[in-house]
N, C-alpha and C positions, 0 to 999 in steps of 0.2 A: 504494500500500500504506500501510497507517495502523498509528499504535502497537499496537492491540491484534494486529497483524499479526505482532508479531515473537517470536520464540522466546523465552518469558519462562514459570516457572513460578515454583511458592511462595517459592523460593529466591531469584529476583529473572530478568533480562534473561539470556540464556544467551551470546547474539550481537545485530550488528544488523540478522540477514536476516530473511527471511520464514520462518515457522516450519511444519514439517510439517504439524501440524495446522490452522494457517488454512488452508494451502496444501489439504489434504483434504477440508475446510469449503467454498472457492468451487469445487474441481473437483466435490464432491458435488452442487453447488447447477447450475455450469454443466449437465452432464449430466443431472441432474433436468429443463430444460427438455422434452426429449423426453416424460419420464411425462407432465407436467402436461399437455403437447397431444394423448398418446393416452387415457387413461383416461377411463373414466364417471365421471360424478359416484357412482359405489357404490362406486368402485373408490381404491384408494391404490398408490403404488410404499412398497418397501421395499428397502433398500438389500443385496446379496450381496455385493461383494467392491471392493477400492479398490485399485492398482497403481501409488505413484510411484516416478518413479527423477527424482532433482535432478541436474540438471546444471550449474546455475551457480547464485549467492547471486542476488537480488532484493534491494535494500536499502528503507530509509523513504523515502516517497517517490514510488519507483517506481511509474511505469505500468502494470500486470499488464496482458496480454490474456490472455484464457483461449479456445481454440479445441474443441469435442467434435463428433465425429461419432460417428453410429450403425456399428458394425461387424457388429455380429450382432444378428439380431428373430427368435426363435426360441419361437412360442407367445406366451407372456408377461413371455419373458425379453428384455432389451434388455442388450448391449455397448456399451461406448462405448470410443473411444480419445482421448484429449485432449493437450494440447499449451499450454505455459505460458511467455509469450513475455515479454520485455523491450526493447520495439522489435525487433529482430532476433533476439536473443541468446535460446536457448532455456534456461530457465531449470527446466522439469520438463517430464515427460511418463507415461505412464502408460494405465491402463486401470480401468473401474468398472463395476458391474454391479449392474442392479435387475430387479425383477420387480416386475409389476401384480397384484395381489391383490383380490378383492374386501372390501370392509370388511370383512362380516359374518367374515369366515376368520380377519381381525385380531383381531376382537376376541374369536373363539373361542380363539385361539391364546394372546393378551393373558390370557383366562380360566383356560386351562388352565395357564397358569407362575404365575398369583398366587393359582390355589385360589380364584379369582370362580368 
């Protein structure tokens, strides 16, 4: 885990663990591996819902592993449950969820909230 890893907003450093949102940022990204090997090239994931629970601090430093499997493939819809380890010691866990879209939906959608 690296400085920009830790819990720090405008106000300065919060703690010295890993902070929620990095910690949302690589389980987004672990789990994303799935989209990127199912989808066409016309197609994109976008992100439905994110579920951590912390169970222990990660400090600087720290070796993160990040574990995701598939739970649920439903249509277009993919689950994932993930697990957020520190050597042994389970440090999060949680559940995330995307769907495959095809561009063209995106960027009608993109269109229709910006008045393009």
């Amino acid at each position: 885990m690296l400085q920009d890893d830790l819990a720090t907003f405008e106000a300065g450093n919060v703690h010295p663990f890993y902070g929620t949102f990095a910690l949302g940022r690589d389980v987004e990204w672990a789990c994303r591996q799935f989209v990127l090997n199912m989808k066409e090239d016309d197609e994109e994931g976008i992100g439905t819902f994110l579920n951590i629970a912390h169970k222990s601090p990660a400090m600087l430093g720290d070796q993160v592993a990040i574990t995701a499997r598939i739970i649920r493939l439903q249509g277009n819809a993919i689950d994932c449950e993930f697990a957020v380890k520190v050597g042994n010691r389970l440090i999060a866990e949680g559940t995330q969820g995307q769907k495959i879209l095809k561009k063209e939906k995106l960027a009608r959608i993109v269109a229709e909230l910006t008045g393009g």
